[in-house]
C-alpha positions as protocol buffer text, in pm:
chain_id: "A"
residue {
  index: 1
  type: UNK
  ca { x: -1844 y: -467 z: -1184 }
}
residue {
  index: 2
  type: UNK
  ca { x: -1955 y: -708 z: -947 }
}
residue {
  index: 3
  type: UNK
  ca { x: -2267 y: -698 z: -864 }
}
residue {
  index: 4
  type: UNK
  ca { x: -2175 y: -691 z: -433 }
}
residue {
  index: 5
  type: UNK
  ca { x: -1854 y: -566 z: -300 }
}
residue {
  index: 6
  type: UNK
  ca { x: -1766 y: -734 z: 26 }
}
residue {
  index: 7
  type: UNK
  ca { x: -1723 y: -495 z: 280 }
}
residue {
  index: 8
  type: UNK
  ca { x: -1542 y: -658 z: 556 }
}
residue {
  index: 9
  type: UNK
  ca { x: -1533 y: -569 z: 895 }
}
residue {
  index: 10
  type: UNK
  ca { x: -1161 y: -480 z: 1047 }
}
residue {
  index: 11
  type: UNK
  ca { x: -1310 y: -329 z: 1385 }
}
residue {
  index: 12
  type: UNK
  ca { x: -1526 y: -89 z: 1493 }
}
residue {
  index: 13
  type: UNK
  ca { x: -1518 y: 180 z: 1259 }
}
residue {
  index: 14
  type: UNK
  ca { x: -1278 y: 67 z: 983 }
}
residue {
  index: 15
  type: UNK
  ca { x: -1394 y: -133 z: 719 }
}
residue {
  index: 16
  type: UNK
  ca { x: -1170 y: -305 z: 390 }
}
residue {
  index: 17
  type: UNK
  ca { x: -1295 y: -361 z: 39 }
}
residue {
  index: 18
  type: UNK
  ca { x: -1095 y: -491 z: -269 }
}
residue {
  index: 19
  type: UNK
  ca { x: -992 y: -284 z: -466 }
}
residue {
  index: 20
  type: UNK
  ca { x: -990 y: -503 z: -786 }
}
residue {
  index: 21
  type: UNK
  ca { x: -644 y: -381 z: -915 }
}
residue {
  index: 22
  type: UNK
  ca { x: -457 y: -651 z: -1064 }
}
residue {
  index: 23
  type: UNK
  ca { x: -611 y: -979 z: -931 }
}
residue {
  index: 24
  type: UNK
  ca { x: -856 y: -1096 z: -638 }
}
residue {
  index: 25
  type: UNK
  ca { x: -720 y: -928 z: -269 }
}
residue {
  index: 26
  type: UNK
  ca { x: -452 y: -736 z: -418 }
}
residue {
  index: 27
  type: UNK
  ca { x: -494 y: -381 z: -324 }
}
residue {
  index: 28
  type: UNK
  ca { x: -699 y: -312 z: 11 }
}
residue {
  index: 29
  type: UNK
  ca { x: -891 y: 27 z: 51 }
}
residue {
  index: 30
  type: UNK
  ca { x: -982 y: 86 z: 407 }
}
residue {
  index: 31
  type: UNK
  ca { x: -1324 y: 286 z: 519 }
}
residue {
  index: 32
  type: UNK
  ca { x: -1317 y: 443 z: 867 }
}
residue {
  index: 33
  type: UNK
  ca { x: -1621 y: 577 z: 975 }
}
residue {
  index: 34
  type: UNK
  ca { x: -1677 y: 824 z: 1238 }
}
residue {
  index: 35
  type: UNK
  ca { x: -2085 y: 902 z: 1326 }
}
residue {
  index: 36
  type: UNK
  ca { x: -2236 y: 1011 z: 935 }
}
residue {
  index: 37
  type: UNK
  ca { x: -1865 y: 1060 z: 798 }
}
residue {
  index: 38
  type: UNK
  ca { x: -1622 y: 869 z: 640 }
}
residue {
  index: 39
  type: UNK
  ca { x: -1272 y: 841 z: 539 }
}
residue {
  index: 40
  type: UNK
  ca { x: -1067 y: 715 z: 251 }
}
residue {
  index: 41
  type: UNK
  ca { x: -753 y: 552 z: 295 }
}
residue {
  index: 42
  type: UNK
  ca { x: -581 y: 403 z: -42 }
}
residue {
  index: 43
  type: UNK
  ca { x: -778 y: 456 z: -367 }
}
residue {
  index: 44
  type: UNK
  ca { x: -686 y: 221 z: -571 }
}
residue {
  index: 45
  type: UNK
  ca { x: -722 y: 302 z: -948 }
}
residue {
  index: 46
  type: UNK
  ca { x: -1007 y: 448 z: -1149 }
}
residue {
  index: 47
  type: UNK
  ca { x: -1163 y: 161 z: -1207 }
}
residue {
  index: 48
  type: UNK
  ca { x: -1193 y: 126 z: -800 }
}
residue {
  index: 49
  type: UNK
  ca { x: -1417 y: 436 z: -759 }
}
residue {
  index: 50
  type: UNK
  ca { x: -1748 y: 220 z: -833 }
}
residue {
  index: 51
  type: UNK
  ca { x: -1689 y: -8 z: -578 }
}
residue {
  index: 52
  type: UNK
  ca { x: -1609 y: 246 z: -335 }
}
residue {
  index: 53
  type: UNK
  ca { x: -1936 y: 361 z: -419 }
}
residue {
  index: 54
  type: UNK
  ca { x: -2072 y: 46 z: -350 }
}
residue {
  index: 55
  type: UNK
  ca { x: -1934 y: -9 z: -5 }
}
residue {
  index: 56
  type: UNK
  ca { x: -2021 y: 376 z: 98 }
}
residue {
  index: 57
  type: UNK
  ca { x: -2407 y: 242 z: 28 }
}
residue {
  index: 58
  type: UNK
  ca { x: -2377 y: -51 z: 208 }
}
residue {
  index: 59
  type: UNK
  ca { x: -2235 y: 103 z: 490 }
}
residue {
  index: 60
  type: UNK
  ca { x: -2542 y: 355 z: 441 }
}
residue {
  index: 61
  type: UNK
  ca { x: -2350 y: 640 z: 360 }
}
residue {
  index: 62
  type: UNK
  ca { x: -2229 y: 807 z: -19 }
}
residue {
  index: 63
  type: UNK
  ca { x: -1969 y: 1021 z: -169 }
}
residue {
  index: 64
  type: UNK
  ca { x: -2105 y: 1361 z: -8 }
}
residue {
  index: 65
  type: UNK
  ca { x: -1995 y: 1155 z: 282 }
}
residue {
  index: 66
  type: UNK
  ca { x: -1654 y: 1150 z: 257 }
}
residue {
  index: 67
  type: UNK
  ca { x: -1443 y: 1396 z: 446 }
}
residue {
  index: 68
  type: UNK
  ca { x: -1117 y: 1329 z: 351 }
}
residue {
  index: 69
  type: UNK
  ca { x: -943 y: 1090 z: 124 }
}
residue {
  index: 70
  type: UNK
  ca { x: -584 y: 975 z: 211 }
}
residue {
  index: 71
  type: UNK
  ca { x: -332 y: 812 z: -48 }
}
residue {
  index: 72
  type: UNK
  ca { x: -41 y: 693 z: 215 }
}
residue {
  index: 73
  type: UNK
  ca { x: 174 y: 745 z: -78 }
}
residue {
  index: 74
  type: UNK
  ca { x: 157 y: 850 z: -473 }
}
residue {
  index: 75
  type: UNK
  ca { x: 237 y: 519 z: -640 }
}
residue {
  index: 76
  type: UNK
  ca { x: -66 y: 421 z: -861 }
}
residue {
  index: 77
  type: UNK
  ca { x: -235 y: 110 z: -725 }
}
residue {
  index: 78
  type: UNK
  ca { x: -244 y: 387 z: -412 }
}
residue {
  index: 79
  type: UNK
  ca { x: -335 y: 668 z: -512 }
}
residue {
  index: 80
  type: UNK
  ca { x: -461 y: 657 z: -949 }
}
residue {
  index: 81
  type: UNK
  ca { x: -778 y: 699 z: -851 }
}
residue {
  index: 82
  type: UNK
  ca { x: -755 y: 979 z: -620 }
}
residue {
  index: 83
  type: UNK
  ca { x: -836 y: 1256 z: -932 }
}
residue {
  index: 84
  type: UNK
  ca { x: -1167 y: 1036 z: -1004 }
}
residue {
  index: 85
  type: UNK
  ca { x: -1266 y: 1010 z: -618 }
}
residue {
  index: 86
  type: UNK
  ca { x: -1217 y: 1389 z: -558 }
}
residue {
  index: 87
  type: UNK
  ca { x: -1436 y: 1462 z: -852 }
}
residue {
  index: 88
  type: UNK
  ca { x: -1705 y: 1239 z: -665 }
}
residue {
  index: 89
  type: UNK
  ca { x: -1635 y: 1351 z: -314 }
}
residue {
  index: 90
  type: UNK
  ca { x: -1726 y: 1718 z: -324 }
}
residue {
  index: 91
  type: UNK
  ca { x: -1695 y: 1791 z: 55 }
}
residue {
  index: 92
  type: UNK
  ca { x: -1380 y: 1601 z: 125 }
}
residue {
  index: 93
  type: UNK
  ca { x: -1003 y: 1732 z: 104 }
}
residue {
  index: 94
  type: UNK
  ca { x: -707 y: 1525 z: 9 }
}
residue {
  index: 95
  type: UNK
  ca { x: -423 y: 1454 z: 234 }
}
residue {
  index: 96
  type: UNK
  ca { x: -119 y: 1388 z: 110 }
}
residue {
  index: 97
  type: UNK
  ca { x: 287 y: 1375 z: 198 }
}
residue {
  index: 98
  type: UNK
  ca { x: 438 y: 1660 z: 117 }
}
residue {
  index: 99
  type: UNK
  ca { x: 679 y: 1515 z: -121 }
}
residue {
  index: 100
  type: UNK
  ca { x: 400 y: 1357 z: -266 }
}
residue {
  index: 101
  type: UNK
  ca { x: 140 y: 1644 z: -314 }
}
residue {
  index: 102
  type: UNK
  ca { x: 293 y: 1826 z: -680 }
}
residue {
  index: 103
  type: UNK
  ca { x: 255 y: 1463 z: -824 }
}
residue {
  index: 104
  type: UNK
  ca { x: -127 y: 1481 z: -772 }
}
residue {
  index: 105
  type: UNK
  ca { x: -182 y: 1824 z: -818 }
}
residue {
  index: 106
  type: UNK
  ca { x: 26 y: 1772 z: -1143 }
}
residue {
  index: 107
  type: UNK
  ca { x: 14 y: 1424 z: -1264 }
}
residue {
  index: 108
  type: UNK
  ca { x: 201 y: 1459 z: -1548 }
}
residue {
  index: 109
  type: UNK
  ca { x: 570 y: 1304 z: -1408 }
}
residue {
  index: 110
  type: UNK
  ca { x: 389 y: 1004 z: -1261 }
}
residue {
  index: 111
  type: UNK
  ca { x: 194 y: 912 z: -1560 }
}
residue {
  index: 112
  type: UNK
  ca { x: 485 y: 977 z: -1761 }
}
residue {
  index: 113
  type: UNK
  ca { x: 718 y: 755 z: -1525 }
}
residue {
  index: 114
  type: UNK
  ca { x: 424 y: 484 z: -1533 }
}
residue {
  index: 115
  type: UNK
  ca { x: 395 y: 486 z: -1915 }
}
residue {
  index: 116
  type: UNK
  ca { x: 766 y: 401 z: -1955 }
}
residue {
  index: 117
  type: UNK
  ca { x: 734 y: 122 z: -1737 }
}
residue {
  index: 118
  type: UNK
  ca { x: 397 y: -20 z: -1837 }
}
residue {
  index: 119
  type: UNK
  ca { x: 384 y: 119 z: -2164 }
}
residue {
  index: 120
  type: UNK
  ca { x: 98 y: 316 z: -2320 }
}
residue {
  index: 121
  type: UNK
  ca { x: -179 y: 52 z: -2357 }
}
residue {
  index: 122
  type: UNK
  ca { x: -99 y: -156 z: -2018 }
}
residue {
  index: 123
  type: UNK
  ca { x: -105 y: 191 z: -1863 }
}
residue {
  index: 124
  type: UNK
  ca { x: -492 y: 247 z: -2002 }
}
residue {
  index: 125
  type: UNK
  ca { x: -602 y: -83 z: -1931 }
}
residue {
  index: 126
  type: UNK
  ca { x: -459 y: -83 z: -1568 }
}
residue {
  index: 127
  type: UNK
  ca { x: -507 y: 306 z: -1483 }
}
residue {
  index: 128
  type: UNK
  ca { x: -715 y: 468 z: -1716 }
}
residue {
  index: 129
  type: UNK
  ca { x: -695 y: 877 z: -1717 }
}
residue {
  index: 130
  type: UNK
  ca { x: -502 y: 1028 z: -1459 }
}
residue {
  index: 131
  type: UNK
  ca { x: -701 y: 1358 z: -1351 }
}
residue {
  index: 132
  type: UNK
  ca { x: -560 y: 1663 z: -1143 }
}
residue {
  index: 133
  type: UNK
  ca { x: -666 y: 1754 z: -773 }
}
residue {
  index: 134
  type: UNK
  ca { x: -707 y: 2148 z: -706 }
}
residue {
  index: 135
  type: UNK
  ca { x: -396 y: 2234 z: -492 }
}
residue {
  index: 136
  type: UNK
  ca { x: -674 y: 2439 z: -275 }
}
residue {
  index: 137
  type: UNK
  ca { x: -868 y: 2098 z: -200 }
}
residue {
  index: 138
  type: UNK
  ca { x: -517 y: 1934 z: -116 }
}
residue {
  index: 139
  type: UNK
  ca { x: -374 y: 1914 z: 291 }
}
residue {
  index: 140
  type: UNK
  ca { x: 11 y: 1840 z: 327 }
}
residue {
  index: 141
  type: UNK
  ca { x: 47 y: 1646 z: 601 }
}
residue {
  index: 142
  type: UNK
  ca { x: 402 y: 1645 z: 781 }
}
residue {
  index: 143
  type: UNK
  ca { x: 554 y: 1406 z: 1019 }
}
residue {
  index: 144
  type: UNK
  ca { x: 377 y: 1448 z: 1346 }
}
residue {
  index: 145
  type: UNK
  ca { x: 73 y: 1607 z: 1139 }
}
residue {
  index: 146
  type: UNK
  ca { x: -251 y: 1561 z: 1353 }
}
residue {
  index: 147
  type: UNK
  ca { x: -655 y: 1514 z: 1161 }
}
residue {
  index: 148
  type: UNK
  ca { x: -927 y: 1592 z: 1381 }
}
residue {
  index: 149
  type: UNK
  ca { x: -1168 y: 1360 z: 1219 }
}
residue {
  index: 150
  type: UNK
  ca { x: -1466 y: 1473 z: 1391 }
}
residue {
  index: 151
  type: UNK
  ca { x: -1317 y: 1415 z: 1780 }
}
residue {
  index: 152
  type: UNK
  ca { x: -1073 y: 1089 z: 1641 }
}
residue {
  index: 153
  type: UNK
  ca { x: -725 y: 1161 z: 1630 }
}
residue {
  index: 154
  type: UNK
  ca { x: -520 y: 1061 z: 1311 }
}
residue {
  index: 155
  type: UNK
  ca { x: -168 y: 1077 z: 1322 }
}
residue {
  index: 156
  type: UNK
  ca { x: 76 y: 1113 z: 1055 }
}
residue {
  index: 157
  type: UNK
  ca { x: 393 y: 1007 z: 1070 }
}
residue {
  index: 158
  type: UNK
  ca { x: 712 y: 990 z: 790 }
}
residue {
  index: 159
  type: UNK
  ca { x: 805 y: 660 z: 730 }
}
residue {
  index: 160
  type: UNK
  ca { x: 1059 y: 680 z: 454 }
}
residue {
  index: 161
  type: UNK
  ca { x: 1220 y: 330 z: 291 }
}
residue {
  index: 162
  type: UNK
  ca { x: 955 y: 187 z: 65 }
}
residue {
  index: 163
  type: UNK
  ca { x: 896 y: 563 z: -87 }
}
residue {
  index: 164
  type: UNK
  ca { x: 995 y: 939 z: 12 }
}
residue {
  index: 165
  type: UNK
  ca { x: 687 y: 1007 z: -8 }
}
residue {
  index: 166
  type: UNK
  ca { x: 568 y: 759 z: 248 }
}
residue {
  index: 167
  type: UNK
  ca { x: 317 y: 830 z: 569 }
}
residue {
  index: 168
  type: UNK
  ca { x: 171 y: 588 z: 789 }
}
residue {
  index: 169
  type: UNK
  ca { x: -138 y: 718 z: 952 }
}
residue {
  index: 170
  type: UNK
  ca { x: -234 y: 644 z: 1311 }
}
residue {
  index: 171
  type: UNK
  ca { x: -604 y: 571 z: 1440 }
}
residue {
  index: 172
  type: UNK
  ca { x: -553 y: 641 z: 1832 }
}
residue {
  index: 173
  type: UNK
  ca { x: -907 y: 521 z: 1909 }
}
residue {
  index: 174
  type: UNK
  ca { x: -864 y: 144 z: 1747 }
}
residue {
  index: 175
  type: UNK
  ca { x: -500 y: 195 z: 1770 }
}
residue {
  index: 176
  type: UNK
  ca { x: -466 y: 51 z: 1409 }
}
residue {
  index: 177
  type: UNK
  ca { x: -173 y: 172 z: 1190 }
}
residue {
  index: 178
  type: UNK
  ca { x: -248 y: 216 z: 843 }
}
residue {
  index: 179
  type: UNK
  ca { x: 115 y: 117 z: 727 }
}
residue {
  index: 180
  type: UNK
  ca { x: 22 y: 128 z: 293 }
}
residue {
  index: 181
  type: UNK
  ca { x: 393 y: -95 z: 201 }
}
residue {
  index: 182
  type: UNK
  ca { x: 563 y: 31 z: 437 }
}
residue {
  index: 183
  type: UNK
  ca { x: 523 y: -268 z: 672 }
}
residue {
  index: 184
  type: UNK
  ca { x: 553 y: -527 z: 373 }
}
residue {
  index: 185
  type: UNK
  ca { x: 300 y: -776 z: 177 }
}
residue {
  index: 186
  type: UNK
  ca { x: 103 y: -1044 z: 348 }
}
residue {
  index: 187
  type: UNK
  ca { x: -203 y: -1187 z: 152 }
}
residue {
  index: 188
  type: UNK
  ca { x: -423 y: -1382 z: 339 }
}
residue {
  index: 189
  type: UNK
  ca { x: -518 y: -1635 z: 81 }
}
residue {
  index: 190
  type: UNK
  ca { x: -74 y: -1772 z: 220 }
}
residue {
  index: 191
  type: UNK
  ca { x: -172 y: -1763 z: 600 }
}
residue {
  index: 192
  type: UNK
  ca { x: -219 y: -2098 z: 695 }
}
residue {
  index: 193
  type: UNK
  ca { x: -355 y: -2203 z: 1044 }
}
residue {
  index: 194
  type: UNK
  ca { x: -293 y: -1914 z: 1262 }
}
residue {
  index: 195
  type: UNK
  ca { x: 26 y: -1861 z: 1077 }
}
residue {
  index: 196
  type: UNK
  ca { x: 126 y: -1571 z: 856 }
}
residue {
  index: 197
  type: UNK
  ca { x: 385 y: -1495 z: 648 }
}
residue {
  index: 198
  type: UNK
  ca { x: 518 y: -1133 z: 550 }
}
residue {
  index: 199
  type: UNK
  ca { x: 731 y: -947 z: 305 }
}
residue {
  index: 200
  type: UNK
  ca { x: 883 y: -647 z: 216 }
}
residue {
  index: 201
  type: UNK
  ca { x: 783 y: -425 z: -112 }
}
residue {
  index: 202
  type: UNK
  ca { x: 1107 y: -282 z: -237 }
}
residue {
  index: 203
  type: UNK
  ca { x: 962 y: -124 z: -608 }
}
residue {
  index: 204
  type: UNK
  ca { x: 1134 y: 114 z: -731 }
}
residue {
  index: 205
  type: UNK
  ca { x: 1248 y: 388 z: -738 }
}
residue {
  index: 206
  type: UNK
  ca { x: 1306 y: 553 z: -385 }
}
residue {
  index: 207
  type: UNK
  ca { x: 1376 y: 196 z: -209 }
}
residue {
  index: 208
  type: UNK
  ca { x: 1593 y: 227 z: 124 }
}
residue {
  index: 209
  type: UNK
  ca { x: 1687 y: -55 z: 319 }
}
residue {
  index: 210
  type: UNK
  ca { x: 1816 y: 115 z: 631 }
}
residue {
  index: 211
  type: UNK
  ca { x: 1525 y: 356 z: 647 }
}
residue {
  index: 212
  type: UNK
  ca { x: 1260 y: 143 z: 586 }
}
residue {
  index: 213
  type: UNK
  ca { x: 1373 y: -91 z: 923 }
}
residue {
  index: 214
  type: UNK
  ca { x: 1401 y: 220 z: 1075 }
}
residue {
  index: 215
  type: UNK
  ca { x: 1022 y: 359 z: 1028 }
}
residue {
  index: 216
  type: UNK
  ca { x: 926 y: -23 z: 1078 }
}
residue {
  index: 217
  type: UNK
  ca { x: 1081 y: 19 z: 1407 }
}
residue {
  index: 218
  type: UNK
  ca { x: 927 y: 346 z: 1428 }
}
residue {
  index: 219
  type: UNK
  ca { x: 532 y: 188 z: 1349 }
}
residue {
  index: 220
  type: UNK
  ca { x: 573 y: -69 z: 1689 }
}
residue {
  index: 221
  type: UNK
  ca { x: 665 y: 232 z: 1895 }
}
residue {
  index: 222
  type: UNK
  ca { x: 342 y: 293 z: 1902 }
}
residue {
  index: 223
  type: UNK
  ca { x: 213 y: -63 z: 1970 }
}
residue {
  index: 224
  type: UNK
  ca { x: -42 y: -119 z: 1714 }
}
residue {
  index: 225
  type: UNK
  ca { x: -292 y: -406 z: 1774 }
}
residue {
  index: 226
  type: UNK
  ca { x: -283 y: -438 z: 1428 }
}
residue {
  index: 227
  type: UNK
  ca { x: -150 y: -312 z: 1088 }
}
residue {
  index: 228
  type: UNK
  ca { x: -363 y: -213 z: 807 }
}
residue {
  index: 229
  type: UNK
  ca { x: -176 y: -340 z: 478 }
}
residue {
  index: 230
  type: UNK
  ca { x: -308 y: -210 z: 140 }
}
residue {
  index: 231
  type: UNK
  ca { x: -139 y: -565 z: 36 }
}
residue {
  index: 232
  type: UNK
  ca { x: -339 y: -709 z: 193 }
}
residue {
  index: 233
  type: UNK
  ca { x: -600 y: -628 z: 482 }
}
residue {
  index: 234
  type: UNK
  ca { x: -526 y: -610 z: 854 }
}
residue {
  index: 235
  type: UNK
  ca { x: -273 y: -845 z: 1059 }
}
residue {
  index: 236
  type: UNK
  ca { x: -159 y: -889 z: 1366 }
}
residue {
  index: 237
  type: UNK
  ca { x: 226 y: -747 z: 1384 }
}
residue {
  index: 238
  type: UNK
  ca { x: 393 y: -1016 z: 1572 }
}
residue {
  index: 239
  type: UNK
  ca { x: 721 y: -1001 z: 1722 }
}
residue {
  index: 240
  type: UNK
  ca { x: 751 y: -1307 z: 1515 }
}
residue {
  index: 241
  type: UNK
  ca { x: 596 y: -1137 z: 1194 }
}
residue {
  index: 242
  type: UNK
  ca { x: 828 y: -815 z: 1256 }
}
residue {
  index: 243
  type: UNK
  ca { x: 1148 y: -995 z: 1318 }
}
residue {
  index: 244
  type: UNK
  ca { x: 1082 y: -1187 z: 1003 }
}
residue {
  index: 245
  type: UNK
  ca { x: 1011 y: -883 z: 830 }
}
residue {
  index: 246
  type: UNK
  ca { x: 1325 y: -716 z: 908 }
}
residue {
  index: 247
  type: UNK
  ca { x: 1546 y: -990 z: 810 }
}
residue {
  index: 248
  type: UNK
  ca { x: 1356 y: -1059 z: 498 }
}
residue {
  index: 249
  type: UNK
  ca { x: 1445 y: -679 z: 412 }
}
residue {
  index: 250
  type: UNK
  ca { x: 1805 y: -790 z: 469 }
}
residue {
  index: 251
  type: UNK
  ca { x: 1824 y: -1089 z: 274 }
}
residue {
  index: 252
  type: UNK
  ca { x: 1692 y: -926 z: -17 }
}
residue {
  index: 253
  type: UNK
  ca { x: 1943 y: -597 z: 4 }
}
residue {
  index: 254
  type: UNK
  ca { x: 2211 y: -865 z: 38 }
}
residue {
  index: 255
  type: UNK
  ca { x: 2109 y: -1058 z: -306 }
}
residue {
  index: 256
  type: UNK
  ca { x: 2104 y: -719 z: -490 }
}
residue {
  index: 257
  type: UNK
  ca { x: 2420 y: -592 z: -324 }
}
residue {
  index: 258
  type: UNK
  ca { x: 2599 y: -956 z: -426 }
}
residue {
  index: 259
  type: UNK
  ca { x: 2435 y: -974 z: -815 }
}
residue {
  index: 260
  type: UNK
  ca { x: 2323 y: -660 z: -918 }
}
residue {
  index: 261
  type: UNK
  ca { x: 2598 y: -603 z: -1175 }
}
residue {
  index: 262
  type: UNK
  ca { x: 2577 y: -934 z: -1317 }
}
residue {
  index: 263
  type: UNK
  ca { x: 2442 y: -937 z: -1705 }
}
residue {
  index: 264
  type: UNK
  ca { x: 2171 y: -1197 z: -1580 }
}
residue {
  index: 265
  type: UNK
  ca { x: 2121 y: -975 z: -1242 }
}
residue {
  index: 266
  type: UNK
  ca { x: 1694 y: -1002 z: -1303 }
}
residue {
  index: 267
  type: UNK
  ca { x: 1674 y: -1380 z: -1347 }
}
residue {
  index: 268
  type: UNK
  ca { x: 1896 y: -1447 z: -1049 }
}
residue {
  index: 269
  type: UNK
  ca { x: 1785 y: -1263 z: -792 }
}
residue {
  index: 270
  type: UNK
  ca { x: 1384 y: -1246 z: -860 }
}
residue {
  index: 271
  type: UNK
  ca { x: 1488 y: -1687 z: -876 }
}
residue {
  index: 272
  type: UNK
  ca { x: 1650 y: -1637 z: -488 }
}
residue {
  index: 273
  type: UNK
  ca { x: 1452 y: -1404 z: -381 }
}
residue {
  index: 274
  type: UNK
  ca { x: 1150 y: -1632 z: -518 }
}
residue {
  index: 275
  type: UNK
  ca { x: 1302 y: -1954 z: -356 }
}
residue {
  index: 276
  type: UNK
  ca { x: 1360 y: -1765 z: -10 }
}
residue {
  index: 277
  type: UNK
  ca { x: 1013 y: -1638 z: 62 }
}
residue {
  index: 278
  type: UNK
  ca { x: 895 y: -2015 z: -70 }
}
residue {
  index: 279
  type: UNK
  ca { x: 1115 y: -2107 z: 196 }
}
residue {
  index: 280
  type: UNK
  ca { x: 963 y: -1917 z: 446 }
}
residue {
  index: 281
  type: UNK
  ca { x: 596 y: -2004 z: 366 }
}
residue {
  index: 282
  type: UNK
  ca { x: 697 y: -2393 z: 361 }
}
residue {
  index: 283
  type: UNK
  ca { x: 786 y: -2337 z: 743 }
}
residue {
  index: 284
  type: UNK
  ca { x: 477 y: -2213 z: 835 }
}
residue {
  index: 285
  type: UNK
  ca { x: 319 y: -2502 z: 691 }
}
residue {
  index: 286
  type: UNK
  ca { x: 220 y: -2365 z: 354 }
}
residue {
  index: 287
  type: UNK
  ca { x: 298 y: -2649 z: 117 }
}
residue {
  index: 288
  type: UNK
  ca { x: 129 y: -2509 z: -213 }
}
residue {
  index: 289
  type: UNK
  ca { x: 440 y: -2352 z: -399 }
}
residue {
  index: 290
  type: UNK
  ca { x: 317 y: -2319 z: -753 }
}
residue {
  index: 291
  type: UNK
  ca { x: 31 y: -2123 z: -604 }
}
residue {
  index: 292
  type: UNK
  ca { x: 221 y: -1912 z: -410 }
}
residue {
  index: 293
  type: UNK
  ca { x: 457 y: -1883 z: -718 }
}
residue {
  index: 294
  type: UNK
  ca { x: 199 y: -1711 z: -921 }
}
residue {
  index: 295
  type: UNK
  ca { x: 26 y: -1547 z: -613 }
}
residue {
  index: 296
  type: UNK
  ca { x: 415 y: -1345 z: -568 }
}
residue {
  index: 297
  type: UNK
  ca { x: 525 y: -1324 z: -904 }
}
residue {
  index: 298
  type: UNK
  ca { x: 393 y: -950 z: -965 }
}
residue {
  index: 299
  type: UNK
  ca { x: 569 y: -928 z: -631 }
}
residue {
  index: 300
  type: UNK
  ca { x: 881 y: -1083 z: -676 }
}
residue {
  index: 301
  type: UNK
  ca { x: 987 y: -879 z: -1030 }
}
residue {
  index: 302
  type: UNK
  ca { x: 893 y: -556 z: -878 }
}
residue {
  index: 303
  type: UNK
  ca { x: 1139 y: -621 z: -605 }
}
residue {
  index: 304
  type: UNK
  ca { x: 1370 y: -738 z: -803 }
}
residue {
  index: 305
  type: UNK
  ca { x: 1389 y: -454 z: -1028 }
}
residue {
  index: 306
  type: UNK
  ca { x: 1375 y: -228 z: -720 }
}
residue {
  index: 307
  type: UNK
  ca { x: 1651 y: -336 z: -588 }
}
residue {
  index: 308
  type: UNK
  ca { x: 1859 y: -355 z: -931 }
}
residue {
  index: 309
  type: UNK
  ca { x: 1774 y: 33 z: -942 }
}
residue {
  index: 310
  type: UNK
  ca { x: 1869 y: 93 z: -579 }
}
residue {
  index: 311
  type: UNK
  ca { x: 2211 y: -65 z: -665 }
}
residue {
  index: 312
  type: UNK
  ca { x: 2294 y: 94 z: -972 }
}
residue {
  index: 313
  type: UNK
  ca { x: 2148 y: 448 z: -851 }
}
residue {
  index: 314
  type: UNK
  ca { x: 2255 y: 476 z: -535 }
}
């Protein structure tokens, strides 16, 4: 572990760290803090819980600290180290979606779906052990569902299309919408001038174009000043940014709706789905494309085989 996690300031009261999974500004995990108390939201993996522990310090607070920890959904650079965390964090509960919950009570499907993807030794080396939450420690939160954290208002709300088991969690008092991939990928390291570009996360399994524009829509009913991405950090949602969202959501349905049942249906659409969003950061002025080649490629093949999935399975 590094020897000092940068804590960086998102506004009063909400605070991002790294959460080291994968590569360098990845996976966010956000801090709010409210008086002596804290919040979770996103937990990375295992191997994130130290530098959680970290940025608690440095923020002058620990793991007795923490009230709650919140997952906004139960894929694993989300929510794998939510077992470890609630081992640390004695006083806090877990709040989860409801469709979500039996998945960290009982980990056993999700490790088991993970393994056949990643197989058993990528699984170790990116997750480590998966550990069970007690159901009594665990708070479903519906759509609508409102935390009292200690006199600020979090709101939960459904937003179905990247996952299911999807909620987006509203901070009334910064009015900041934690939005986990529900409102897309945007790494910071691509903005260029005041320029950013954005787009969607379509993994598989539960990907769903229509719904997904649908709780997008949903997020800028509120009006957020800005949404907190887990990939990656806090931006500004734009008419611009949201428009460009939303048609980047259809461009990509439209390549696996066109090739999906070719034999080569992998190489050709993570290749135009690759090209397009190259496309898109050349026009705001980003020129470097084979950084931004290797800086999407995780990206670009989880799409891609979301979308395969979504067209075969649905």
């Amino acid at each position: 572990m590094s020897s000092k996690v940068n804590v960086m300031n998102v506004v009063d009261g909400i605070s991002v760290i790294d959460s080291e999974y994968y590569s360098k500004d990845f996976a966010a995990i956000y801090l709010l803090k409210q008086k002596n108390k804290v919040i979770i939201i996103e937990t990375g993996t295992n191997y994130s819980v130290p530098y959680v522990k970290e940025a608690l310090s440095q923020i002058g607070l620990s793991f007795s600290d923490v009230s709650y920890v919140i997952p906004t959904h139960v894929h694993l650079d989300h929510a794998g180290g939510a077992g470890l965390l609630m081992m640390q964090c004695q006083n806090a509960a877990l709040v989860v979606h409801p469709r979500g919950a039996r998945h960290l009570i009982d980990p056993s499907k999700l490790v088991a779906g993970a393994k056949a993807v990643y197989g058993e030794n990528k699984f170790k080396e990116y997750y480590g052990e998966i550990f069970p939450i007690d159901a009594n420690r665990v708070i479903q939160a519906d759509d609508n569902f409102i935390l009292d954290f200690d006199g600020r208002e979090l709101r939960f709300i459904d937003t179905p299309g990247h996952a299911r088991h999807h909620f987006c969690i509203w901070d009334k008092a910064t009015k900041s919408m934690f939005t986990g991939d529900t409102f897309g990928i945007s790494y910071r390291d691509l903005d260029h001038q005041d320029e950013l570009y954005i787009l969607p996360s379509t993994s598989p399994v539960q990907f769903d174009p229509e719904a997904l524009i649908q709780s997008i829509n949903r997020i800028m009913e509120f009006k957020p000043e800005r949404v907190c991405l887990t990939h990656f950090s806090a931006i500004k949602p734009t008419k611009k940014a949201t428009n460009k969202l939303i048609e980047s959501i259809h461009f990509v349905s439209n390549l696996a709706i066109k090739y999906a049942d070719k034999n080569d249906s992998e190489s050709i659409i993570y290749k135009k789905m690759m090209d397009y969003f190259l496309e898109g950061l050349n026009e705001i002025g980003f020129q470097n494309n084979d950084y931004a080649k290797d800086r999407l490629s995780l990206d670009v093949l989880i799409n891609t085989q979301g979308l395969i999935y979504w067209q075969k399975n649905s």
